[in-house]
Each structure stands twice: as C-alpha cells, then as structure tokens.
C-alpha positions as protocol buffer text, in pm:
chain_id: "A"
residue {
  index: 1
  type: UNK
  ca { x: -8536 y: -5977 z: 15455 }
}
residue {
  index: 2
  type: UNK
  ca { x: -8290 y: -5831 z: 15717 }
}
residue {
  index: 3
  type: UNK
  ca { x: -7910 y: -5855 z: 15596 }
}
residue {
  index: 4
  type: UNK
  ca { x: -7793 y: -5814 z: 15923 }
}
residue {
  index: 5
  type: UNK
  ca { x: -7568 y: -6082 z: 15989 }
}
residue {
  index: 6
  type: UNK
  ca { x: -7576 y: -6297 z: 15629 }
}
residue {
  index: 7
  type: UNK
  ca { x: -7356 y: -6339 z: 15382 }
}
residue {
  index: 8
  type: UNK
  ca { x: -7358 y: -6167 z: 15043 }
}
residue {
  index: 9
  type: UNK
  ca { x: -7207 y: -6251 z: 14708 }
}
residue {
  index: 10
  type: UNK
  ca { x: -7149 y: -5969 z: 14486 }
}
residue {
  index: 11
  type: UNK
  ca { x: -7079 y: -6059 z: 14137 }
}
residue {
  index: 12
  type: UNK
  ca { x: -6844 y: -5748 z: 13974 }
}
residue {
  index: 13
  type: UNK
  ca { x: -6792 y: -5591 z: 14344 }
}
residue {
  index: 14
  type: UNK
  ca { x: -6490 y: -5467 z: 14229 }
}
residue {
  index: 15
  type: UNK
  ca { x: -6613 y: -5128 z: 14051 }
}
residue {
  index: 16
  type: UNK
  ca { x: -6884 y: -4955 z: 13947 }
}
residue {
  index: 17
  type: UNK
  ca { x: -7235 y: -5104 z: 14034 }
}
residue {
  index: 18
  type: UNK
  ca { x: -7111 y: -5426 z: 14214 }
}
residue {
  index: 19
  type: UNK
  ca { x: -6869 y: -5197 z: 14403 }
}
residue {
  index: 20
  type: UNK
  ca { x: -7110 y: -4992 z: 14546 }
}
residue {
  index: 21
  type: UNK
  ca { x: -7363 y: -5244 z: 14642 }
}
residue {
  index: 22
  type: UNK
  ca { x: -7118 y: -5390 z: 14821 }
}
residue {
  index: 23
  type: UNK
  ca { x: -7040 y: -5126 z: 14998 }
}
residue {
  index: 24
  type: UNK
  ca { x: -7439 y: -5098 z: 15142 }
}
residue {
  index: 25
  type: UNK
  ca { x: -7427 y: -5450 z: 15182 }
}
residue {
  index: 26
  type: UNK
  ca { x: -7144 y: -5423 z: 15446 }
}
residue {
  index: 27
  type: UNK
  ca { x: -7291 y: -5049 z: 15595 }
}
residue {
  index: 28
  type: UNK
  ca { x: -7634 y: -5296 z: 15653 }
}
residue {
  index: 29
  type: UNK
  ca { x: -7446 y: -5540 z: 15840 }
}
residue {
  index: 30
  type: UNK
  ca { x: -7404 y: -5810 z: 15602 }
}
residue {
  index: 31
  type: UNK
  ca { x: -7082 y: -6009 z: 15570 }
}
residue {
  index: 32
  type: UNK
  ca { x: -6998 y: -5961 z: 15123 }
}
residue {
  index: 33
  type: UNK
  ca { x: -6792 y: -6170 z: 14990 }
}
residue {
  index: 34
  type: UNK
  ca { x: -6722 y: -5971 z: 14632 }
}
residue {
  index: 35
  type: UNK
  ca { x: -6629 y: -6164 z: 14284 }
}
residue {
  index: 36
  type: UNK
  ca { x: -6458 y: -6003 z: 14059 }
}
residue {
  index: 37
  type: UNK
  ca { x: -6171 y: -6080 z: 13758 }
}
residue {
  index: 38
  type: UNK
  ca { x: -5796 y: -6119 z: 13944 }
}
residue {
  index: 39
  type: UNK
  ca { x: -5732 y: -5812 z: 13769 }
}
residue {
  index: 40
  type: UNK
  ca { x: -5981 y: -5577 z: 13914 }
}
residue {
  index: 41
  type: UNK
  ca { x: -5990 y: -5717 z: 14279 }
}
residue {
  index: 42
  type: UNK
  ca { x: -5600 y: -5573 z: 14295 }
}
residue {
  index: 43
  type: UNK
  ca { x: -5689 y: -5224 z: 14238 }
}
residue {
  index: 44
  type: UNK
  ca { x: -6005 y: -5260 z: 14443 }
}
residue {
  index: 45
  type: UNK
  ca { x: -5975 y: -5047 z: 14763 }
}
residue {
  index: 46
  type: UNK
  ca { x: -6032 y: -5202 z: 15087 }
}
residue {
  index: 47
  type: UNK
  ca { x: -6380 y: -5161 z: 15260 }
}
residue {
  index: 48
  type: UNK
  ca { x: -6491 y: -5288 z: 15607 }
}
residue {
  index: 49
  type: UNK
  ca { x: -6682 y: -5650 z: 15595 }
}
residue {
  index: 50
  type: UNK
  ca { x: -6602 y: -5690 z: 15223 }
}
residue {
  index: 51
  type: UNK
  ca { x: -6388 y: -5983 z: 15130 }
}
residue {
  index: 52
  type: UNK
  ca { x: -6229 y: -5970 z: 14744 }
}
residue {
  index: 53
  type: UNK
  ca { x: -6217 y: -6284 z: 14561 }
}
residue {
  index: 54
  type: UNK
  ca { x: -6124 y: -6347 z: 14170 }
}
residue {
  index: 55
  type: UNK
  ca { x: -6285 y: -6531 z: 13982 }
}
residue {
  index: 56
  type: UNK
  ca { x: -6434 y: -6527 z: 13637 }
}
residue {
  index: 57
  type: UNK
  ca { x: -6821 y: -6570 z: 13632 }
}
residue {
  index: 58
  type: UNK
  ca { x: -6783 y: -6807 z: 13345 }
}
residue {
  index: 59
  type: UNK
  ca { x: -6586 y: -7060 z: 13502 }
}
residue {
  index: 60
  type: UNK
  ca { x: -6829 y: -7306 z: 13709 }
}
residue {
  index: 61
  type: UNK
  ca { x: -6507 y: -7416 z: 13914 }
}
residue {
  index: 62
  type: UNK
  ca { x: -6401 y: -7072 z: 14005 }
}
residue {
  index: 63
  type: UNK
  ca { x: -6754 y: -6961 z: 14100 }
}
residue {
  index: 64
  type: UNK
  ca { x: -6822 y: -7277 z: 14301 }
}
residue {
  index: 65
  type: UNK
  ca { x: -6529 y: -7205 z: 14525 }
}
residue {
  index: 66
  type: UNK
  ca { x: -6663 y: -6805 z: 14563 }
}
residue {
  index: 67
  type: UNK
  ca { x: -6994 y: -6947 z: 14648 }
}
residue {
  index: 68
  type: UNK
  ca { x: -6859 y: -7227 z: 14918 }
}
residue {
  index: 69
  type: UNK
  ca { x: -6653 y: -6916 z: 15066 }
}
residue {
  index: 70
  type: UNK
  ca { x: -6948 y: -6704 z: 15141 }
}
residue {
  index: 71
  type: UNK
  ca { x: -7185 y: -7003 z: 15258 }
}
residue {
  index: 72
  type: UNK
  ca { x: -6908 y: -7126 z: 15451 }
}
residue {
  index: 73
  type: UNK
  ca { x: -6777 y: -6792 z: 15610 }
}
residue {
  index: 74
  type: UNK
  ca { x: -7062 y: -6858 z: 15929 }
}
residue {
  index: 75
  type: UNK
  ca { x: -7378 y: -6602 z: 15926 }
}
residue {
  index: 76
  type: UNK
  ca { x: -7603 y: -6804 z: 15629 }
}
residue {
  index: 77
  type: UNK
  ca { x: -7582 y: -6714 z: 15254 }
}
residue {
  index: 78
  type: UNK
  ca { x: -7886 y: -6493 z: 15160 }
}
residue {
  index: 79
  type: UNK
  ca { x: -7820 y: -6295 z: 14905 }
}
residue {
  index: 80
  type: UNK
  ca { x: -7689 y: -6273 z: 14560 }
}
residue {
  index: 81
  type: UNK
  ca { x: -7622 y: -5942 z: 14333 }
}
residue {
  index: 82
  type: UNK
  ca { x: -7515 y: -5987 z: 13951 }
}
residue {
  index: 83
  type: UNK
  ca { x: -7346 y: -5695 z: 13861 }
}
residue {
  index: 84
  type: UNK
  ca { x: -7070 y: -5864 z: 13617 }
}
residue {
  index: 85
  type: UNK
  ca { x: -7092 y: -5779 z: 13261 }
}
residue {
  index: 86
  type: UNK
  ca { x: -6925 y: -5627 z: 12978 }
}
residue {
  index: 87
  type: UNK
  ca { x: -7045 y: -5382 z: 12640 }
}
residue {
  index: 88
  type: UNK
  ca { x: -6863 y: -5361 z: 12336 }
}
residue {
  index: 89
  type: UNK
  ca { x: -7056 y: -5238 z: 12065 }
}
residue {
  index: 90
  type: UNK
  ca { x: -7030 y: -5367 z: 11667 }
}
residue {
  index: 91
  type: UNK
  ca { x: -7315 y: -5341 z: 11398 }
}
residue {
  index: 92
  type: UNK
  ca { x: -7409 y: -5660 z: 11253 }
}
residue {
  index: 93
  type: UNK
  ca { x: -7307 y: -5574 z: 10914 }
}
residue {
  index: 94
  type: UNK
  ca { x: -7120 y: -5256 z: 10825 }
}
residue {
  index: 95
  type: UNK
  ca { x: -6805 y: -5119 z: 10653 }
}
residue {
  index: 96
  type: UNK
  ca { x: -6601 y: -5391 z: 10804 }
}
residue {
  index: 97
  type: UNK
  ca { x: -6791 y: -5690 z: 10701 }
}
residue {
  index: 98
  type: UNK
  ca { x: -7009 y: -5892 z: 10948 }
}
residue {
  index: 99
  type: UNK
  ca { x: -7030 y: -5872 z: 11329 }
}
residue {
  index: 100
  type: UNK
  ca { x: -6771 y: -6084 z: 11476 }
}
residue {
  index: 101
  type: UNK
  ca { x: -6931 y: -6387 z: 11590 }
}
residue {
  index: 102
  type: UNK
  ca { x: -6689 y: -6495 z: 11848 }
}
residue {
  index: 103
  type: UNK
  ca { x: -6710 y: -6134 z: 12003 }
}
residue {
  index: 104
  type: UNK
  ca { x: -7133 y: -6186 z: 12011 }
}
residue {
  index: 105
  type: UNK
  ca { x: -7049 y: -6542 z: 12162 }
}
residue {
  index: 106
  type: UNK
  ca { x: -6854 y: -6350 z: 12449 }
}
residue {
  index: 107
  type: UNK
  ca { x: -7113 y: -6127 z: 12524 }
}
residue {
  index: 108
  type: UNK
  ca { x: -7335 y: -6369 z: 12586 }
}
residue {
  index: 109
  type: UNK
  ca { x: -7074 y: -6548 z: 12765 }
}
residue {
  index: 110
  type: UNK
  ca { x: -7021 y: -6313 z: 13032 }
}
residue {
  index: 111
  type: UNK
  ca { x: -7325 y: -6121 z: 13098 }
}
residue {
  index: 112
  type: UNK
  ca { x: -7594 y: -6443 z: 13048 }
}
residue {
  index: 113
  type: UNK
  ca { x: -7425 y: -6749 z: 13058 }
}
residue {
  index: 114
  type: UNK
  ca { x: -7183 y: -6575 z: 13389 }
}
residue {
  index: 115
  type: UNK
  ca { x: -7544 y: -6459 z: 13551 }
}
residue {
  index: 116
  type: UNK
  ca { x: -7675 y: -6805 z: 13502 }
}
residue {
  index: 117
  type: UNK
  ca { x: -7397 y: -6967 z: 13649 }
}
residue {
  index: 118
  type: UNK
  ca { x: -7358 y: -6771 z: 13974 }
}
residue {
  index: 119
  type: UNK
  ca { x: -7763 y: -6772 z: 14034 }
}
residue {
  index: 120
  type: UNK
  ca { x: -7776 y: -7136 z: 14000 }
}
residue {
  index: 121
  type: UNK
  ca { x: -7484 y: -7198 z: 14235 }
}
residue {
  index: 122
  type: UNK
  ca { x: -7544 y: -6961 z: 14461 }
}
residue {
  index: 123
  type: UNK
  ca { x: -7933 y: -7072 z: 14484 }
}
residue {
  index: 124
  type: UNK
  ca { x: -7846 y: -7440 z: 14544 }
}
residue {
  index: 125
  type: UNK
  ca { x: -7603 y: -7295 z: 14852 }
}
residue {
  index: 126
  type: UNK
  ca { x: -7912 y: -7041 z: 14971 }
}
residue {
  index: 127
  type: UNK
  ca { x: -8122 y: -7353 z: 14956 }
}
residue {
  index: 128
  type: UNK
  ca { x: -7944 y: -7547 z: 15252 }
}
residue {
  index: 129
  type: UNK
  ca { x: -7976 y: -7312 z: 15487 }
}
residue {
  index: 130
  type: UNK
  ca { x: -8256 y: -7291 z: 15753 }
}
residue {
  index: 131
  type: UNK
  ca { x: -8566 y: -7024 z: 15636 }
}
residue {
  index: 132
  type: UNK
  ca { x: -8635 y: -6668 z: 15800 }
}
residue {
  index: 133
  type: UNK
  ca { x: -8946 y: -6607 z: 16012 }
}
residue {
  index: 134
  type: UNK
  ca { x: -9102 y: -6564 z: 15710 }
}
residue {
  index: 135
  type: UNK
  ca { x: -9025 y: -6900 z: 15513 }
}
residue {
  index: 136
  type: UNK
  ca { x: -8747 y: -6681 z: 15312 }
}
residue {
  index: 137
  type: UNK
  ca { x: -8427 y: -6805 z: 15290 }
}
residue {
  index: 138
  type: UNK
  ca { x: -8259 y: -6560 z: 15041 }
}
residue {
  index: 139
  type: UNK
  ca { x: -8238 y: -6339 z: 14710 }
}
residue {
  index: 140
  type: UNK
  ca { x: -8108 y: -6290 z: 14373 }
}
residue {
  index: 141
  type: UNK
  ca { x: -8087 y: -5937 z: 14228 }
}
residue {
  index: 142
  type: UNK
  ca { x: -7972 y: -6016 z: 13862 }
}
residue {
  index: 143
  type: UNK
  ca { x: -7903 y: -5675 z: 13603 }
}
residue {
  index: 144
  type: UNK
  ca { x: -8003 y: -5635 z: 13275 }
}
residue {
  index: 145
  type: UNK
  ca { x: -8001 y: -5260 z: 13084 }
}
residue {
  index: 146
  type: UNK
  ca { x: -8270 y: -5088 z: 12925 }
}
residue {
  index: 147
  type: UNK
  ca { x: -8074 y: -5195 z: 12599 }
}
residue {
  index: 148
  type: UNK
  ca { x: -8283 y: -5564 z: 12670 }
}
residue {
  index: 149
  type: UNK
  ca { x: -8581 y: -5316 z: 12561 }
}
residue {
  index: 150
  type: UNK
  ca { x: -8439 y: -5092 z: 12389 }
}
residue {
  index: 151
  type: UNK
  ca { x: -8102 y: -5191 z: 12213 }
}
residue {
  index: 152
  type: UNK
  ca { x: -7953 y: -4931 z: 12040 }
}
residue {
  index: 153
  type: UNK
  ca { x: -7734 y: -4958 z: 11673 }
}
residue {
  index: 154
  type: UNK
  ca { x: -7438 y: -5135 z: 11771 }
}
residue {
  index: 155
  type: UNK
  ca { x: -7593 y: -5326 z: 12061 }
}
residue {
  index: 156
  type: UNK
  ca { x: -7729 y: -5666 z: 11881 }
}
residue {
  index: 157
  type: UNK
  ca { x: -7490 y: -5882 z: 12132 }
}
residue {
  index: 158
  type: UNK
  ca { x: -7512 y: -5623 z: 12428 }
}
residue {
  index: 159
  type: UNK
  ca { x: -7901 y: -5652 z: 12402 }
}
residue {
  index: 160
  type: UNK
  ca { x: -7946 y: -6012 z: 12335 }
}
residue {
  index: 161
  type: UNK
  ca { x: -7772 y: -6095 z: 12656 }
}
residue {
  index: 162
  type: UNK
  ca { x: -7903 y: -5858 z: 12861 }
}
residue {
  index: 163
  type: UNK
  ca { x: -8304 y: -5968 z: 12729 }
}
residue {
  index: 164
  type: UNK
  ca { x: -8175 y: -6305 z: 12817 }
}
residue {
  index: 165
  type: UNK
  ca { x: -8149 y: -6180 z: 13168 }
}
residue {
  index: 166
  type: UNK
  ca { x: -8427 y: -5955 z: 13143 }
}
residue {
  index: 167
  type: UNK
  ca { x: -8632 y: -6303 z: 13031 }
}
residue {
  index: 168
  type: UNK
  ca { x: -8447 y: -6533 z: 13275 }
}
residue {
  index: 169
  type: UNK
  ca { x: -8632 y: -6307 z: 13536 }
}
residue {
  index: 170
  type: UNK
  ca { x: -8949 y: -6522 z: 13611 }
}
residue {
  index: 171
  type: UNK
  ca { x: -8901 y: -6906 z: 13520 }
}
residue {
  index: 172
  type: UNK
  ca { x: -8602 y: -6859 z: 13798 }
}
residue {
  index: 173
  type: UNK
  ca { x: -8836 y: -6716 z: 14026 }
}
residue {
  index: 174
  type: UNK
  ca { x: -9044 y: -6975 z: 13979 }
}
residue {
  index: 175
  type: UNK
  ca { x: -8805 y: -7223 z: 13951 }
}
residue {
  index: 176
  type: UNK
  ca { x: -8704 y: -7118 z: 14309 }
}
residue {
  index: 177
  type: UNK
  ca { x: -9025 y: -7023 z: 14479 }
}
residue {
  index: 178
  type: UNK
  ca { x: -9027 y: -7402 z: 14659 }
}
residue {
  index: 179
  type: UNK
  ca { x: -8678 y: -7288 z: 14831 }
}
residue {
  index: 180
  type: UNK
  ca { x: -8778 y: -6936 z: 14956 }
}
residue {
  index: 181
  type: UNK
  ca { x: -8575 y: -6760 z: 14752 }
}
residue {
  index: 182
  type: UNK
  ca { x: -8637 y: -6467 z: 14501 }
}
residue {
  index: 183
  type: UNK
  ca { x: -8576 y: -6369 z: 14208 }
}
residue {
  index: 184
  type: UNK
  ca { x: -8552 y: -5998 z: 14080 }
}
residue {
  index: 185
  type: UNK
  ca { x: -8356 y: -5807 z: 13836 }
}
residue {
  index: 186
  type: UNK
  ca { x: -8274 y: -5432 z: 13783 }
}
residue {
  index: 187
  type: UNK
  ca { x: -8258 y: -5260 z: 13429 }
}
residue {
  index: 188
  type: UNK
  ca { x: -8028 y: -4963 z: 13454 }
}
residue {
  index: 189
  type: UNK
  ca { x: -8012 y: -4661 z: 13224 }
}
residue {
  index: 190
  type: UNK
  ca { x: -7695 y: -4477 z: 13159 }
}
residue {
  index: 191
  type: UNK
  ca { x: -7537 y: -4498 z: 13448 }
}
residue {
  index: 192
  type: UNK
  ca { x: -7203 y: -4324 z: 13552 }
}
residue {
  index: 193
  type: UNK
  ca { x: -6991 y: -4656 z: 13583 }
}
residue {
  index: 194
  type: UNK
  ca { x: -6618 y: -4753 z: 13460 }
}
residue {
  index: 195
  type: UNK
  ca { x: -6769 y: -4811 z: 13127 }
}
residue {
  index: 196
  type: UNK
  ca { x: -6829 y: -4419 z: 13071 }
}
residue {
  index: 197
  type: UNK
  ca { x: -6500 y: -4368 z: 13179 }
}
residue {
  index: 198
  type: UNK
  ca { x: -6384 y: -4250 z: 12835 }
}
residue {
  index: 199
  type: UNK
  ca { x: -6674 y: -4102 z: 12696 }
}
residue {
  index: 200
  type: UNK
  ca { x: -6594 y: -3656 z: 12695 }
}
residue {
  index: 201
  type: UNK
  ca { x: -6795 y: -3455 z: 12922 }
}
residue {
  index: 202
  type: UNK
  ca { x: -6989 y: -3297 z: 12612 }
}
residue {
  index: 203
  type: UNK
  ca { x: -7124 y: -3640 z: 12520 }
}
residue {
  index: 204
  type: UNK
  ca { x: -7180 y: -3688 z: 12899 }
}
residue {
  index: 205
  type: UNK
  ca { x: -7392 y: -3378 z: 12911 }
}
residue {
  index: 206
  type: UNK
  ca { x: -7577 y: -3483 z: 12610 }
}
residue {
  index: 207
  type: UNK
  ca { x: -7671 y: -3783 z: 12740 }
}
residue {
  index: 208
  type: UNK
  ca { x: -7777 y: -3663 z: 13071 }
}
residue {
  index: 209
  type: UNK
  ca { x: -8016 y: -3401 z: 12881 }
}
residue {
  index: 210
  type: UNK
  ca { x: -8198 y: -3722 z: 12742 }
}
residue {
  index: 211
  type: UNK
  ca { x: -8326 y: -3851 z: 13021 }
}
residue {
  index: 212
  type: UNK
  ca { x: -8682 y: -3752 z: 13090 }
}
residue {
  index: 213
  type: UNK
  ca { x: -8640 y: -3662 z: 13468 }
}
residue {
  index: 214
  type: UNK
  ca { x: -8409 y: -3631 z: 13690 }
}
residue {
  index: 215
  type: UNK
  ca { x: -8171 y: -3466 z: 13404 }
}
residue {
  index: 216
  type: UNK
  ca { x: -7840 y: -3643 z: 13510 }
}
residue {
  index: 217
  type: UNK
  ca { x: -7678 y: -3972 z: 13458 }
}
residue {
  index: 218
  type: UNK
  ca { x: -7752 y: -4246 z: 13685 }
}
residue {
  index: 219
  type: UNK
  ca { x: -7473 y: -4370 z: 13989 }
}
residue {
  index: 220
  type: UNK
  ca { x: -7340 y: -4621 z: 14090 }
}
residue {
  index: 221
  type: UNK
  ca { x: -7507 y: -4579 z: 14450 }
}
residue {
  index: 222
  type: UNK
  ca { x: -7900 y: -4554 z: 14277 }
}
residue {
  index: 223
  type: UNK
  ca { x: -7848 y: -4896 z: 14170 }
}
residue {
  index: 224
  type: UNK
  ca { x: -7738 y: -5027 z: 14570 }
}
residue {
  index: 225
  type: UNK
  ca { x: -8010 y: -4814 z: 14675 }
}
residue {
  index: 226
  type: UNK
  ca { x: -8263 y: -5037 z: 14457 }
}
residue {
  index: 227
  type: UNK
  ca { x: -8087 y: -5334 z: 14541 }
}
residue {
  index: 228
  type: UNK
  ca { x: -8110 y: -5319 z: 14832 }
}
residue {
  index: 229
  type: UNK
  ca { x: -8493 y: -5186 z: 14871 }
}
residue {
  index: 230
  type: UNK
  ca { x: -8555 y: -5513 z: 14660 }
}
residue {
  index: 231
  type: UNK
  ca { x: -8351 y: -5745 z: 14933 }
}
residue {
  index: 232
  type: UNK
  ca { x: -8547 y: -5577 z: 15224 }
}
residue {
  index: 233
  type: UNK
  ca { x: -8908 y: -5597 z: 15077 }
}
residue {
  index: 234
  type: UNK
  ca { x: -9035 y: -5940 z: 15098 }
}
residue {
  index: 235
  type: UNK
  ca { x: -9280 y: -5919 z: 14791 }
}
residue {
  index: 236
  type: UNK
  ca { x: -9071 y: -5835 z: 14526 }
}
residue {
  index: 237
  type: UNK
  ca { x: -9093 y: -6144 z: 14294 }
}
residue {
  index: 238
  type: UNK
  ca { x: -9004 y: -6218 z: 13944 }
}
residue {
  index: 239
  type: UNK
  ca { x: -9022 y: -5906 z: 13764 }
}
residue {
  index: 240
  type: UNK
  ca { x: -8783 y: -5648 z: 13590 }
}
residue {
  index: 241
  type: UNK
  ca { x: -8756 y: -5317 z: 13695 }
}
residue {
  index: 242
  type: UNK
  ca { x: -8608 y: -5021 z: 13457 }
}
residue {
  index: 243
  type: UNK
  ca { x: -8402 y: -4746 z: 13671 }
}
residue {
  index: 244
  type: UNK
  ca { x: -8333 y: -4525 z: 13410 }
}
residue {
  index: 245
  type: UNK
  ca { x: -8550 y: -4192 z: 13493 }
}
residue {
  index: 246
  type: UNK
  ca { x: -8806 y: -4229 z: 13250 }
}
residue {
  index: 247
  type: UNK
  ca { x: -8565 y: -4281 z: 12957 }
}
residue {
  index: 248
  type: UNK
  ca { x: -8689 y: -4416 z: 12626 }
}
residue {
  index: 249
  type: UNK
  ca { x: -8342 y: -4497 z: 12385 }
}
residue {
  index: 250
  type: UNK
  ca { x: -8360 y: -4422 z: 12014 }
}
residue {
  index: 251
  type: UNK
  ca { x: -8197 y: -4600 z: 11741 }
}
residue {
  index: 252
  type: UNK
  ca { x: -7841 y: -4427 z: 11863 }
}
C-alpha cells in the first residue's frame, strides 16, 4: 500500500515507538495525525507533516474526534498504528497482599480495551473511503510484547492485555477482510523506549546480553521499520509477528 499522500493515525506518537513511526510515516509522505495523552503531546517536539492531538485511547469521544481529524484532513485515512500502552509490574500475591485489582483493570484498560477502541473507529472511517488499485483501502498495525507469550513474574496484567491483542489479531482481520483493510500486529522485545528510561546501564547491559542475536536492545526506529514494511506489503494478514532478536524470556 503506498502512504504517499494518506492520512495516518498514530496511537502514542508522542514518544518512544509511536514517536518514531510517526516520524517514517511523515519521511514516506503520509499526512500523521499523532494521539497521544495532553500531557505528552506538550513536550513532544515538532516534526514536519505530523499533527499532535490529545486524547486518551480509552475515551470513545476523544478518539472519535482524533479519528474524524485525520479522515477529514483531505488525502484518505489508510492507516492505523497502536503504539499506546502502559507496564507496571505487581505479583499476584506477594508480601503485600494480593495484586491490586483496579491496577490489573487499568492495564487492560489502556493497552486492550484503548487498542480496541481506536481499531474499531478508525476501521469504520478507513471503510468509507474509495479502495486502492488493489481493492485495499487501509491498515491496522496493533502491538503486543513478547510478554503475551512469554509474561514474566510480575507481568500477570501486562501479559493478559497484551495476549488480548496478540489474540485480537485474526477475528479483526477477518472481521475486516470485506472492507479491504488489514489487520497485523507487532510483538516487540525489550526495546529502548521511555519505559527503560530508569532502568541503570548495568541492568541495560544485562539485558542486551540476553538476546540471542543481534546482542543489543531493540529501538524505537526497528519497530517503524517493521511497521512500515507491514503497511507497504499487501499480503501481510492476520498474524503476530515477534521483533525481539530471537529472545526467549524466563520466569524474570
């Protein structure tokens, strides 16, 4: 699918993974139209053909409005990236009692119920418009984690919602087939992204040495690389691919 004058929506395009799809987006010619908490879009730094707007992926009302911005901007909406989530980490029963439910029910909140909400919003926009030369008339990119496979201790919540994405993958695609649109979704490894941020560069080295091959922590730019390969090839349908450098996670 060329990007060449469409519109994208970028769900977390403020930072990290959504930032730099965006970013490739934009360089391919698309016009991106990047979602991201109020917050976040202020310190976001300004970028040629990417337009910041907040809203919370949870909120149907906010997201509707994000999604009649890009499909109303001119070129037609044809593409969607999910890059919004979030990862605490709590054990489902340890020293402090139970895992807090409310903090599992937020979890889920944001990174499958806020994926679910943009893809079905943004599919029923992609919908209206006219099909490519090809019968296509867009694509959703949605992200999981290799945590959906292999959750880690700590990562009940972080795992459940992120297999609920992983799972999502096919019925959607299905779901959507009619319309021209598909439906893929990326499982990252570590990856070098905001929510390292704190983590000290001995525990970053140690988790680069894990990973099979290359020996280094994913970027932010390997994800908008796969991204967008999966935009631009045509059959890429309903499946789940792991970018994670042949990385297998144990229990922690």
């Amino acid at each position: 699918m060329l990007l060449k004058d469409t519109a994208a929506l970028v769900t977390g395009g403020a930072s990290g993974l959504g930032a730099a799809t965006a970013r490739e987006l934009a360089a391919k010619g698309a016009r991106v139209f990047a979602l991201d908490l109020p917050d976040a879009v202020a310190k976001a730094p300004e970028v040629d053909g990417v337009t910041y707007t907040g809203a919370d992926v949870t909120d149907a009302e906010q997201v509707s409005s994000a999604v009649e911005l890009a499909a109303g901007s001119g070129p037609p909406l044809r593409t969607l990236v999910n890059c919004a989530g979030i990862g605490p980490s709590a054990r489902v029963a340890g020293r402090k009692g139970p895992h807090d439910l409310d903090l599992f029910r937020k979890v889920v909140e944001v990174n499958l119920v806020g994926t679910f909400n943009t893809l079905r919003l943004a599919a029923a926009a992609i919908g209206e418009t006219e099909p490519d030369g090809n019968g296509q008339r867009g694509v959703v990119v949605n992200t999981a984690s290799i945590a959906a496979h292999d959750g880690q201790i700590g990562q009940a919540a972080y795992a459940a919602s992120k297999g609920g994405v992983a799972s999502l993958t096919l019925p959607a695609a299905r779901d959507l087939a009619s319309a021209g649109i598909r439906v893929m979704t990326i499982a990252p490894g570590i990856v070098d992204t905001p929510m390292l941020a704190t983590v000290g560069e001995e525990i970053r080295e140690t988790l680069a040495e894990g990973v099979p091959f290359p020996k280094r922590l994913g970027t932010p730019e390997d994800y908008a690389g796969l991204a967008l390969d999966i935009i631009e090839h045509d059959y890429l349908n309903g499946e789940v691919i792991r970018m994670d450098g042949g990385l297998r996670m144990g229990p922690k």
